[in-house]
PDB file of N, CA, C and O in Angstrom:
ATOM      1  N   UNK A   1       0.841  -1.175   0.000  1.00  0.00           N
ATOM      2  CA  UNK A   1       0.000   0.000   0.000  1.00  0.00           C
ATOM      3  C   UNK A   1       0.890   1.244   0.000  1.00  0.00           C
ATOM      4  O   UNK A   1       1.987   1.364   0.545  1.00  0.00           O
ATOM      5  N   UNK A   2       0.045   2.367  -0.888  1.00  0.00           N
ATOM      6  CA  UNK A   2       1.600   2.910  -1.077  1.00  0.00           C
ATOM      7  C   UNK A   2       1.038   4.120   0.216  1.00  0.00           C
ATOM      8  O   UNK A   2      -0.149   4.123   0.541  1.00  0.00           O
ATOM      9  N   UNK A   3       2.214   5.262   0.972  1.00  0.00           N
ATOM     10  CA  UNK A   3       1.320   5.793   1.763  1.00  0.00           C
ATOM     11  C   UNK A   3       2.489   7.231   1.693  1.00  0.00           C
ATOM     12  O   UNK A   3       3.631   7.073   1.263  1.00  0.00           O
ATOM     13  N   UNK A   4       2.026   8.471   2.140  1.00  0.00           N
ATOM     14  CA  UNK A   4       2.654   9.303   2.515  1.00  0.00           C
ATOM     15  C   UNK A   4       4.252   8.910   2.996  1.00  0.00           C
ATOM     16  O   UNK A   4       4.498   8.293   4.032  1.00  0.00           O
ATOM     17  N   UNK A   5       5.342   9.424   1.977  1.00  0.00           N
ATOM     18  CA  UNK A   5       6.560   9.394   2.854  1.00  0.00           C
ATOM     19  C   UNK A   5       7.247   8.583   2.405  1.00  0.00           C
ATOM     20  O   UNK A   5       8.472   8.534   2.509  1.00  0.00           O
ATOM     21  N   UNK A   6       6.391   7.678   1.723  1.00  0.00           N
ATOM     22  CA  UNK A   6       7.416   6.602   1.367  1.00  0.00           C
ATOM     23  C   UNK A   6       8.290   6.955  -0.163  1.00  0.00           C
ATOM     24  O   UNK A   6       8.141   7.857  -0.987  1.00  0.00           O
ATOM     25  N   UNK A   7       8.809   6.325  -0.121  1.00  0.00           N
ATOM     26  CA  UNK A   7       9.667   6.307  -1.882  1.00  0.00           C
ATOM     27  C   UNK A   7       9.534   5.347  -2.639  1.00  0.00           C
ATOM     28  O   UNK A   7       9.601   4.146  -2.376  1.00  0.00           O
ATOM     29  N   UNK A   8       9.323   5.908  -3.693  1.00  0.00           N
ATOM     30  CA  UNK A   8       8.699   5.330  -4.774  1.00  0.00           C
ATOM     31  C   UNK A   8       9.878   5.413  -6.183  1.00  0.00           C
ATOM     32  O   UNK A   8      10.782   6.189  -6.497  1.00  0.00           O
ATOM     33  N   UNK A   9       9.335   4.267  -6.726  1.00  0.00           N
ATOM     34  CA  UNK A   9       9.602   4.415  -8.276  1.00  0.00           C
ATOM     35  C   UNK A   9       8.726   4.658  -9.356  1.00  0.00           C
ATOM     36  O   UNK A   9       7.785   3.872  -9.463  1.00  0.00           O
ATOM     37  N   UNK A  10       8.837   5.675 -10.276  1.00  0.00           N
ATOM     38  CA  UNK A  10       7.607   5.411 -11.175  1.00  0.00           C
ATOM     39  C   UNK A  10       8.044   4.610 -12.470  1.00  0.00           C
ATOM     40  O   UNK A  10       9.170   4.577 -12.968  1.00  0.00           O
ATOM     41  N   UNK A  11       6.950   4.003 -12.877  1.00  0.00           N
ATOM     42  CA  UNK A  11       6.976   2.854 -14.230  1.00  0.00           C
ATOM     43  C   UNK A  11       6.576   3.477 -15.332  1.00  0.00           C
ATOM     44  O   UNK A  11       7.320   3.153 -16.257  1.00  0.00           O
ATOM     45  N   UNK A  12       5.705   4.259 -15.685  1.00  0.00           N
ATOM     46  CA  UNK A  12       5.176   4.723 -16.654  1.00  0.00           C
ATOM     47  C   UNK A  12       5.405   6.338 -17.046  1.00  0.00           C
ATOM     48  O   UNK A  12       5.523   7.084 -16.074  1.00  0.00           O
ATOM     49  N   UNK A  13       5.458   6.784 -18.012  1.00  0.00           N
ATOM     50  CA  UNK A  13       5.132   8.285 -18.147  1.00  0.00           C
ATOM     51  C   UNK A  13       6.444   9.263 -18.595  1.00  0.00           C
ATOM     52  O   UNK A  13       7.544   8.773 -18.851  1.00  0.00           O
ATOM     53  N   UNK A  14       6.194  10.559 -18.645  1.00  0.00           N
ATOM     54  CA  UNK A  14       7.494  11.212 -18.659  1.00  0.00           C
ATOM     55  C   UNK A  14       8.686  11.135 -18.048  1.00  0.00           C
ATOM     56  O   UNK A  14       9.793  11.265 -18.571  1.00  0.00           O
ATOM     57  N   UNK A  15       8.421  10.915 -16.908  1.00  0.00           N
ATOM     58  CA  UNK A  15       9.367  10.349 -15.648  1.00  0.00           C
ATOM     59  C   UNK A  15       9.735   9.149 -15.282  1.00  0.00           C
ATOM     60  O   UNK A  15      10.122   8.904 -14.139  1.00  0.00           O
ATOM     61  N   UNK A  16       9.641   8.166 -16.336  1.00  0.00           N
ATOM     62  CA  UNK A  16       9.788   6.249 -16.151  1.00  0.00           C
ATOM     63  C   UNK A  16      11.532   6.551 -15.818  1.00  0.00           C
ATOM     64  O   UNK A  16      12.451   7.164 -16.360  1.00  0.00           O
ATOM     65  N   UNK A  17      11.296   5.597 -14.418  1.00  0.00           N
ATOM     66  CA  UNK A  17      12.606   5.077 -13.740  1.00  0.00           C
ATOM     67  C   UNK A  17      13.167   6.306 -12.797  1.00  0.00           C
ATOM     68  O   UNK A  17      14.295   6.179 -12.320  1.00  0.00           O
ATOM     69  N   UNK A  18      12.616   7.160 -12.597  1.00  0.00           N
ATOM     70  CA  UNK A  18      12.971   8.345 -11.672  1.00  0.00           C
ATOM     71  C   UNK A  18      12.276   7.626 -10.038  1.00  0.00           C
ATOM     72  O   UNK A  18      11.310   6.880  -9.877  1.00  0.00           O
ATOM     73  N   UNK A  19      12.946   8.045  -9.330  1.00  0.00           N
ATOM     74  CA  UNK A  19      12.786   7.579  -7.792  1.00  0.00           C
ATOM     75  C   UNK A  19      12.244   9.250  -6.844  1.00  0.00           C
ATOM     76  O   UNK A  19      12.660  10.403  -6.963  1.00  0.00           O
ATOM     77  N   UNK A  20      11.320   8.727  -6.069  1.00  0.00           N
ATOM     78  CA  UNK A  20      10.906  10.202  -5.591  1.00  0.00           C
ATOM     79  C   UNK A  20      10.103  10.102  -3.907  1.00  0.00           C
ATOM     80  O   UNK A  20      10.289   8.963  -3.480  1.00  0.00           O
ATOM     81  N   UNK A  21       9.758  10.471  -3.474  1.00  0.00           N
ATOM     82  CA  UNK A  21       9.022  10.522  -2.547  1.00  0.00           C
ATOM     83  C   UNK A  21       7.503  11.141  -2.344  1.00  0.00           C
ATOM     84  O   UNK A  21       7.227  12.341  -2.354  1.00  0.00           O
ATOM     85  N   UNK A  22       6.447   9.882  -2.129  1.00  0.00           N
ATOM     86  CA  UNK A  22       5.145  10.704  -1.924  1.00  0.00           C
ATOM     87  C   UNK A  22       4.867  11.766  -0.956  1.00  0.00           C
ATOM     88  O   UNK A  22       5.299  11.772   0.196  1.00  0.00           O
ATOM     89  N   UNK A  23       4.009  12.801  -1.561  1.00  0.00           N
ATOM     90  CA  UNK A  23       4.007  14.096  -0.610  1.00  0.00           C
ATOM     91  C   UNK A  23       2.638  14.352  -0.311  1.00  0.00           C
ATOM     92  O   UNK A  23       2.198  15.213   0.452  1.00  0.00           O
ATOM     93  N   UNK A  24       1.868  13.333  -1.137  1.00  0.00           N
ATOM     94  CA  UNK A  24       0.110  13.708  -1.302  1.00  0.00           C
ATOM     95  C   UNK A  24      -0.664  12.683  -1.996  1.00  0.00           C
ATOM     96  O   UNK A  24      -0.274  12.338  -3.111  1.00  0.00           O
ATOM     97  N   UNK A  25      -1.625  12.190  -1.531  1.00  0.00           N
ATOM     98  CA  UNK A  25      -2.597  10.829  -1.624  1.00  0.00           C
ATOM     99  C   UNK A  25      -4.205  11.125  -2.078  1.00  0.00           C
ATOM    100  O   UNK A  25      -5.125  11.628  -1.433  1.00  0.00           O
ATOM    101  N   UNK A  26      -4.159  10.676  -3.255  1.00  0.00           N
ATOM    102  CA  UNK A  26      -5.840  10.822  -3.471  1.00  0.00           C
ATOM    103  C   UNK A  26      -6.502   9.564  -3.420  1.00  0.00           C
ATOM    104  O   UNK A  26      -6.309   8.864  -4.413  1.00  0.00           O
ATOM    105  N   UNK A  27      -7.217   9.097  -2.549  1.00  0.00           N
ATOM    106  CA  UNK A  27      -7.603   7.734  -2.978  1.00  0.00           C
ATOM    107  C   UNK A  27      -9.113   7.782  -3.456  1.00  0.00           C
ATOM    108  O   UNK A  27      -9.423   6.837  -4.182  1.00  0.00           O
ATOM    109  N   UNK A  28      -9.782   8.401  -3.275  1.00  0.00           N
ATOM    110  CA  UNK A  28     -11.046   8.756  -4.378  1.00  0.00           C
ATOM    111  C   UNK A  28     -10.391   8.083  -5.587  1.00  0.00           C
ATOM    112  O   UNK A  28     -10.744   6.944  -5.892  1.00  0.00           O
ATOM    113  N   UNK A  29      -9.457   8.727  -6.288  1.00  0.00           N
ATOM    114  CA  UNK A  29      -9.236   8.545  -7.758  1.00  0.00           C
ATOM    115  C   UNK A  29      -7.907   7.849  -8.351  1.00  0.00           C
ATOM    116  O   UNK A  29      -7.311   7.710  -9.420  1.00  0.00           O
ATOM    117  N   UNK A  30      -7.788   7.388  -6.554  1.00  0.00           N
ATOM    118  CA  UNK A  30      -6.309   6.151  -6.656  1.00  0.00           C
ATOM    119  C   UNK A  30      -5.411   6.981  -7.369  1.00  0.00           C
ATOM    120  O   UNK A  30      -5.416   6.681  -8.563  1.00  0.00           O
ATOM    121  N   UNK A  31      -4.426   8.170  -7.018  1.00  0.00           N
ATOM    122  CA  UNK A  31      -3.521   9.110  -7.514  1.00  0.00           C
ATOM    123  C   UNK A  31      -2.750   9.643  -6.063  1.00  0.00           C
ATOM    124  O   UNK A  31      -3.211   9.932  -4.958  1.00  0.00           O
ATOM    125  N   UNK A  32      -1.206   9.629  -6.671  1.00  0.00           N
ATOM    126  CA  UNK A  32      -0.369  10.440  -6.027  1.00  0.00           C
ATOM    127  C   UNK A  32       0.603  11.349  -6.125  1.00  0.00           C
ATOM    128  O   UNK A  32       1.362  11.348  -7.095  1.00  0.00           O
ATOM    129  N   UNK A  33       0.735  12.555  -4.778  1.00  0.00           N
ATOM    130  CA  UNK A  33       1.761  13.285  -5.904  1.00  0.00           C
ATOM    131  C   UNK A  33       3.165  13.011  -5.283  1.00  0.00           C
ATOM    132  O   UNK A  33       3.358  13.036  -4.067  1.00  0.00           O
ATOM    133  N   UNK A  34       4.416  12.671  -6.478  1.00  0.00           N
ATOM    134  CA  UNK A  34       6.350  12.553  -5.888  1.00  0.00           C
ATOM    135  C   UNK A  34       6.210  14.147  -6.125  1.00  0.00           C
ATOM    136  O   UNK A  34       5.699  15.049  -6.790  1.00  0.00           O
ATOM    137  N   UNK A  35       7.121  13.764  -4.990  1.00  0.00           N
ATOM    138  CA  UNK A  35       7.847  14.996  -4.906  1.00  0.00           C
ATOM    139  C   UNK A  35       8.886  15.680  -5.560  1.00  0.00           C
ATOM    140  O   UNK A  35      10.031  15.431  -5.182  1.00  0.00           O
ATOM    141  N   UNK A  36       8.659  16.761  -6.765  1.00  0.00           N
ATOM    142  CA  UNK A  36       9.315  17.116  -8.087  1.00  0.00           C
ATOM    143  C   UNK A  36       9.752  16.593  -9.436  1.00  0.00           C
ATOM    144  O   UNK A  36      10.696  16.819 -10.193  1.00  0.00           O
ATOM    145  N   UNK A  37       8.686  15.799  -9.437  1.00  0.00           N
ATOM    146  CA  UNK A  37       8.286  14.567 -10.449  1.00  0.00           C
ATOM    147  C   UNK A  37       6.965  14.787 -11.019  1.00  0.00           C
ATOM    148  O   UNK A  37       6.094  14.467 -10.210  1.00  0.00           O
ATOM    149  N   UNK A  38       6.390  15.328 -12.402  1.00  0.00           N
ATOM    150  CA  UNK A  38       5.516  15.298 -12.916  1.00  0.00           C
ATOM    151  C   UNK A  38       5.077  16.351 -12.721  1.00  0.00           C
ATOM    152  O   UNK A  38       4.045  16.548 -12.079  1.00  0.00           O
ATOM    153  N   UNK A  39       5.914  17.393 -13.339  1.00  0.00           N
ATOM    154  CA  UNK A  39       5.853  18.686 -13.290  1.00  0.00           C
ATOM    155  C   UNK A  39       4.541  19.393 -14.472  1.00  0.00           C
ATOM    156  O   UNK A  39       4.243  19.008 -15.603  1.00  0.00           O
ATOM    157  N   UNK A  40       4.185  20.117 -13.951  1.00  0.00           N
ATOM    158  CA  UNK A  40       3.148  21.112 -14.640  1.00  0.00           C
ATOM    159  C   UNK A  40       3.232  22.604 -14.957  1.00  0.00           C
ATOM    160  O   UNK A  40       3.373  23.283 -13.940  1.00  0.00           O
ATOM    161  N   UNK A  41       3.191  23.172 -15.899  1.00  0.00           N
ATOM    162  CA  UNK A  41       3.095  24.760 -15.438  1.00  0.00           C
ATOM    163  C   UNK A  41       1.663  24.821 -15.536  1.00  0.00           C
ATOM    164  O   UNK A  41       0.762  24.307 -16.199  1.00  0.00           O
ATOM    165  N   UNK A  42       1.871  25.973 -14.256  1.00  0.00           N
ATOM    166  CA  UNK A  42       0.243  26.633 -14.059  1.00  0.00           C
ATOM    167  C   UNK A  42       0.312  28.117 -14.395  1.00  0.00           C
ATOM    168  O   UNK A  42       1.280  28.785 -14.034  1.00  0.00           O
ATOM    169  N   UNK A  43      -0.627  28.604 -15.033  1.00  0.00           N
ATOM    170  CA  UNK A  43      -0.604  29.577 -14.961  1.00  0.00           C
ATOM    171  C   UNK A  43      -1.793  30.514 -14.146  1.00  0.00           C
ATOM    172  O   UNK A  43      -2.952  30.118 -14.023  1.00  0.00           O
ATOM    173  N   UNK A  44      -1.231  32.004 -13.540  1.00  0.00           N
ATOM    174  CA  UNK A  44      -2.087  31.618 -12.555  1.00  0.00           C
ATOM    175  C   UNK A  44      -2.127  33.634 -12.761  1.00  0.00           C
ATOM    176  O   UNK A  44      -1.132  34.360 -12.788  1.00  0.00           O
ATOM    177  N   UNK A  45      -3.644  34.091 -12.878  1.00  0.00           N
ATOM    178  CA  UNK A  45      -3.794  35.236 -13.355  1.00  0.00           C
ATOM    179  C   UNK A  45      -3.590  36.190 -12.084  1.00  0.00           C
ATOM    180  O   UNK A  45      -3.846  35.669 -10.998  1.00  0.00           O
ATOM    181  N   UNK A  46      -3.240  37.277 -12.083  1.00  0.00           N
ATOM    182  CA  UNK A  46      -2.700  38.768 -11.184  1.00  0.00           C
ATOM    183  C   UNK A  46      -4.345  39.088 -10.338  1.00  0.00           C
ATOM    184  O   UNK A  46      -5.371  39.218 -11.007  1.00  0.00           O
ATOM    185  N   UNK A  47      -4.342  39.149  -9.285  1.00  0.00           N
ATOM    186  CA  UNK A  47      -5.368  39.549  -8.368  1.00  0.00           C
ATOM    187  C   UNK A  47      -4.630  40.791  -7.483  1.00  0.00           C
ATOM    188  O   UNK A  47      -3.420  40.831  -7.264  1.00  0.00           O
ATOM    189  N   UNK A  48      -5.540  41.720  -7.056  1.00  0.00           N
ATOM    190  CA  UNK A  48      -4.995  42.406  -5.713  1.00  0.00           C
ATOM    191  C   UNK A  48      -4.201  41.916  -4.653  1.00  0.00           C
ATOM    192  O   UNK A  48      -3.323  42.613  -4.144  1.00  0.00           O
ATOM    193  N   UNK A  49      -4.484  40.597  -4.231  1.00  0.00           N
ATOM    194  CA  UNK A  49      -3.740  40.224  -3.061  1.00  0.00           C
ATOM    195  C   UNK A  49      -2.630  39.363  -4.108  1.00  0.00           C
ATOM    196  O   UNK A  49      -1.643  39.464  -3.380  1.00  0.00           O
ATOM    197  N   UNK A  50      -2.286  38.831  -4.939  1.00  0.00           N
ATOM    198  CA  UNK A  50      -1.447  38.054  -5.767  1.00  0.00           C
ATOM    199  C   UNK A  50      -1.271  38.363  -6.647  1.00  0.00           C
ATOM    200  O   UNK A  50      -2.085  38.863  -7.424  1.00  0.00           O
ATOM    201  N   UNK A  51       0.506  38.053  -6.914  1.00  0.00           N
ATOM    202  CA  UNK A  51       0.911  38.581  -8.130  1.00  0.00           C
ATOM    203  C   UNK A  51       1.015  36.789  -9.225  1.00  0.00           C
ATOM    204  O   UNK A  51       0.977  35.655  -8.748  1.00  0.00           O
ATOM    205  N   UNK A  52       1.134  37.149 -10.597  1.00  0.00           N
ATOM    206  CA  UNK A  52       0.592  35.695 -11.051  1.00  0.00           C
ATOM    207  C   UNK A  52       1.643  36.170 -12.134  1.00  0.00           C
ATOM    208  O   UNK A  52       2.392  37.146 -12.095  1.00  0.00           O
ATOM    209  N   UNK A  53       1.463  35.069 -13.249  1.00  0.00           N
ATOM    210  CA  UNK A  53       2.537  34.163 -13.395  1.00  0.00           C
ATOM    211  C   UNK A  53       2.437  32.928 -14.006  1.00  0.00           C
ATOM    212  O   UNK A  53       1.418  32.416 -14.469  1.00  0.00           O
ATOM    213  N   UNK A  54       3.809  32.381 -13.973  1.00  0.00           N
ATOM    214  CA  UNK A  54       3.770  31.111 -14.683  1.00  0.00           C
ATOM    215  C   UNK A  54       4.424  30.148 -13.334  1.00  0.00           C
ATOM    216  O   UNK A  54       5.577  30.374 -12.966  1.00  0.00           O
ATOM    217  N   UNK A  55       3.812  29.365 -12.837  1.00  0.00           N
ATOM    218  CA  UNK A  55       4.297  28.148 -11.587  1.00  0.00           C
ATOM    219  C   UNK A  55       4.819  27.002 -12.304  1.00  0.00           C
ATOM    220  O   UNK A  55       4.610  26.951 -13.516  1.00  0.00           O
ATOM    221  N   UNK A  56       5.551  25.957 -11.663  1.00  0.00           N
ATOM    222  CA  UNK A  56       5.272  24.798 -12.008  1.00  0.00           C
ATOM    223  C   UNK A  56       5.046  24.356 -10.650  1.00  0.00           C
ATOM    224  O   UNK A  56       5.381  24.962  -9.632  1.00  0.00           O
ATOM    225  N   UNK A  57       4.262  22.905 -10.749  1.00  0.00           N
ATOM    226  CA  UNK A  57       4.377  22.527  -9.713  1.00  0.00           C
ATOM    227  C   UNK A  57       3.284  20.819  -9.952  1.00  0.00           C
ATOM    228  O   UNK A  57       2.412  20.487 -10.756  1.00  0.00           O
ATOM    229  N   UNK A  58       3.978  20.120  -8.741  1.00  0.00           N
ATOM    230  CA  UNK A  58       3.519  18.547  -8.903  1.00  0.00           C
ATOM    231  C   UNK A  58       1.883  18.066  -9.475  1.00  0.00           C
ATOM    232  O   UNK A  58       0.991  18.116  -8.628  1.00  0.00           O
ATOM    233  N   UNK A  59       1.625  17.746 -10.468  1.00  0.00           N
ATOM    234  CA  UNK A  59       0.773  16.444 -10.984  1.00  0.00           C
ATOM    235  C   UNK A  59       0.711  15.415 -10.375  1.00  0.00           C
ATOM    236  O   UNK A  59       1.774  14.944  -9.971  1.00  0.00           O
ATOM    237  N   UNK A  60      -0.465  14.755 -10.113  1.00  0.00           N
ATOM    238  CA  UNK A  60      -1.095  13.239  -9.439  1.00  0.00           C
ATOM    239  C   UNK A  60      -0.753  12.360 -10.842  1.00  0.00           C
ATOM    240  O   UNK A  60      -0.794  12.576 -12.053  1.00  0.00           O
ATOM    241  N   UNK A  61      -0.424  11.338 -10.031  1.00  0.00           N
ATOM    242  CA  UNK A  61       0.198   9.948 -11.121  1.00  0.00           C
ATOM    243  C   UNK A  61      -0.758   8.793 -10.768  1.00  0.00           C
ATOM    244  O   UNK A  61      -0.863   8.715  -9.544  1.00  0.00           O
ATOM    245  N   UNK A  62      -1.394   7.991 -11.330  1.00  0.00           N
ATOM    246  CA  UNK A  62      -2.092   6.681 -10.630  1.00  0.00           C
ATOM    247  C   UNK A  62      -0.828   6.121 -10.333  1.00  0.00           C
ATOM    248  O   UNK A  62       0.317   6.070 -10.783  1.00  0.00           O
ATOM    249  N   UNK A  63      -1.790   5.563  -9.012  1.00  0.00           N
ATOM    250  CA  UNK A  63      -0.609   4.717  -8.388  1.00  0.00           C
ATOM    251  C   UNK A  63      -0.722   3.057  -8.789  1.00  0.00           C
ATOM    252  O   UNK A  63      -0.514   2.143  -7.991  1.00  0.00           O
ATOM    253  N   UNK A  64      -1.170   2.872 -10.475  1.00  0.00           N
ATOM    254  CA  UNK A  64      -0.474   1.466 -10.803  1.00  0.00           C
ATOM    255  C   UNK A  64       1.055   2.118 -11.570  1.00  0.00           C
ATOM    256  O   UNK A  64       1.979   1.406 -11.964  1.00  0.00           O
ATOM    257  N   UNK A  65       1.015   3.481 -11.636  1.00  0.00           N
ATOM    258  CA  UNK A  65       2.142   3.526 -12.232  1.00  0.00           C
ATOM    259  C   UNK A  65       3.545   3.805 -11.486  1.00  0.00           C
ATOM    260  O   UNK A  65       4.533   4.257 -12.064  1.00  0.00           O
ATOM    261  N   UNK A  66       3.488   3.474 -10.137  1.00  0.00           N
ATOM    262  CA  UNK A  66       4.106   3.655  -9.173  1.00  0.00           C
ATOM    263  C   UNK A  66       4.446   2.499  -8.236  1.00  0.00           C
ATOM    264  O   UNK A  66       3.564   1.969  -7.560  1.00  0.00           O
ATOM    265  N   UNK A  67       5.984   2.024  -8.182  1.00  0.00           N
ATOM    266  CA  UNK A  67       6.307   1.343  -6.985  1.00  0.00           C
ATOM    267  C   UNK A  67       7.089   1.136  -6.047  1.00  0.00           C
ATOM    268  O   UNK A  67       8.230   1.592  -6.118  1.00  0.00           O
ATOM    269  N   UNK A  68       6.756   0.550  -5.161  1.00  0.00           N
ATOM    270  CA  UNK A  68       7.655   1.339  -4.128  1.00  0.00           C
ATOM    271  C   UNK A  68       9.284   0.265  -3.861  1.00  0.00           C
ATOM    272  O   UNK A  68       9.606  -0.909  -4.044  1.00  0.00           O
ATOM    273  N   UNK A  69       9.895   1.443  -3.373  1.00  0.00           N
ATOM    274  CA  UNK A  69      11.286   1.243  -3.655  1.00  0.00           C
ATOM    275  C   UNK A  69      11.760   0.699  -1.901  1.00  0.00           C
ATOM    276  O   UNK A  69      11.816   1.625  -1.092  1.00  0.00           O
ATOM    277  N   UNK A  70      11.934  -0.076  -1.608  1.00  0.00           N
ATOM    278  CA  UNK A  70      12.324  -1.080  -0.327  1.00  0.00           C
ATOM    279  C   UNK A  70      13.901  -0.564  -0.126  1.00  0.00           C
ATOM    280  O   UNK A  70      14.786  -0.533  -0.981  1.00  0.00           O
ATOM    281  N   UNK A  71      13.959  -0.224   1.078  1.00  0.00           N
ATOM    282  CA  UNK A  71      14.974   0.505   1.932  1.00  0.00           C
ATOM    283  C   UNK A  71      15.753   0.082   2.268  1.00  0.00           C
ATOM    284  O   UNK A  71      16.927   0.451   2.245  1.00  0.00           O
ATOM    285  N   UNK A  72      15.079  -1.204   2.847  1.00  0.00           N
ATOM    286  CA  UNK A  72      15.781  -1.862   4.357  1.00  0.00           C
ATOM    287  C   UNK A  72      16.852  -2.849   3.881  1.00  0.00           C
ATOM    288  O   UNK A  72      16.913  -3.756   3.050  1.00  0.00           O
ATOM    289  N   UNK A  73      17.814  -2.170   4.931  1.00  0.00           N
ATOM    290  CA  UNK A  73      19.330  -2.773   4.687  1.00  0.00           C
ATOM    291  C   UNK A  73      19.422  -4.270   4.663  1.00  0.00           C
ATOM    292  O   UNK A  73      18.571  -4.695   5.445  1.00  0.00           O
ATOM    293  N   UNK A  74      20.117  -5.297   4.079  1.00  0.00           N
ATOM    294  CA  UNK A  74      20.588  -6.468   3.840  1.00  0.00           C
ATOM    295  C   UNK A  74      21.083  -6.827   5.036  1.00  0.00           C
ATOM    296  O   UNK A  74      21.868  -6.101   5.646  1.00  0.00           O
ATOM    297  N   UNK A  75      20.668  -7.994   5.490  1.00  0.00           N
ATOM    298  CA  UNK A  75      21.955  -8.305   6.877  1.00  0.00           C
ATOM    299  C   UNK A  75      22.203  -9.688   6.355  1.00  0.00           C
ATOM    300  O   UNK A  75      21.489 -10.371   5.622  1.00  0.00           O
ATOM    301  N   UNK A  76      23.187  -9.912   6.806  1.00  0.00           N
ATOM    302  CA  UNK A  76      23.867 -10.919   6.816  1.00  0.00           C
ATOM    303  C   UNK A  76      23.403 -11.640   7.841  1.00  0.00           C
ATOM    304  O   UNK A  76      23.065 -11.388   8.998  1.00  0.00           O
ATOM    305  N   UNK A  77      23.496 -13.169   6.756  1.00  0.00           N
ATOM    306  CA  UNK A  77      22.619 -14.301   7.809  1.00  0.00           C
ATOM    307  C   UNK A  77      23.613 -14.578   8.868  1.00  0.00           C
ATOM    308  O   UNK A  77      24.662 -14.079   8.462  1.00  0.00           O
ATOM    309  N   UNK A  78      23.773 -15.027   9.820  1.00  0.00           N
ATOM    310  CA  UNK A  78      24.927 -15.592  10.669  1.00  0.00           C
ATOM    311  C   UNK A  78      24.831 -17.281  11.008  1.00  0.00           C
ATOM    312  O   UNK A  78      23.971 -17.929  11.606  1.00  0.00           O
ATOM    313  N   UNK A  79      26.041 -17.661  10.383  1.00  0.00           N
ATOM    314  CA  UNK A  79      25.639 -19.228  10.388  1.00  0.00           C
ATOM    315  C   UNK A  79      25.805 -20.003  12.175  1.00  0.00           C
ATOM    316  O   UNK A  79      26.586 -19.693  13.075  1.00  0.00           O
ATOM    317  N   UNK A  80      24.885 -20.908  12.145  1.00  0.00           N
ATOM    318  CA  UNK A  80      24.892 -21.305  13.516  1.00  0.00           C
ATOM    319  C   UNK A  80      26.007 -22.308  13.672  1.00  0.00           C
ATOM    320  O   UNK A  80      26.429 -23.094  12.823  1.00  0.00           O
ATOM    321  N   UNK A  81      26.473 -22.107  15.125  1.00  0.00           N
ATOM    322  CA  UNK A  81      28.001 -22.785  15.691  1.00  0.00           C
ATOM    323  C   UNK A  81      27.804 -24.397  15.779  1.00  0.00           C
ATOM    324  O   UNK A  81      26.921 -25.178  16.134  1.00  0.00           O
ATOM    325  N   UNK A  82      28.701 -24.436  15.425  1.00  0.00           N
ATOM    326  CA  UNK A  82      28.547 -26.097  15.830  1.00  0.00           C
ATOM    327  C   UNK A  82      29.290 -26.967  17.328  1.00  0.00           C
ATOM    328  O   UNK A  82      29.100 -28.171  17.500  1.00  0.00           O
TER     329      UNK A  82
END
């Protein structure tokens, strides 16, 4: 299950084989967003309180196109004494 925090690999898309970390979970629509992976520009129009512009910033990926990347260190078996 993939969840906040963890690291991921993605499989599919502009970004196939990039490694990243989830920052945001939709499960309504089974989507997540890595962190600086699946970039967008937004553009985003001038208001009184905000000045606007061109952003980029993270896109939701389904998460079949995403898997997760296993951390945990290797140990060495230790053979038993005789």
């Amino acid at each position: 299950m993939i969840k906040k925090g963890l690291k991921v690999k993605i499989l599919a898309g502009k970004d196939k084989a990039k490694d990243g970390e989830v920052i945001e979970i939709d499960r309504s629509n089974n989507r997540a967003k890595v962190k600086d992976l699946n970039m967008i520009k937004k553009h985003v129009k001038t208001t009184k309180e905000k000045k606007g512009g061109i952003f980029s910033k993270e896109n939701f990926i389904h998460i079949s196109n995403l898997k997760i990347v296993n951390e945990q260190k290797k140990t060495k078996k230790t053979e038993a004494k005789k």
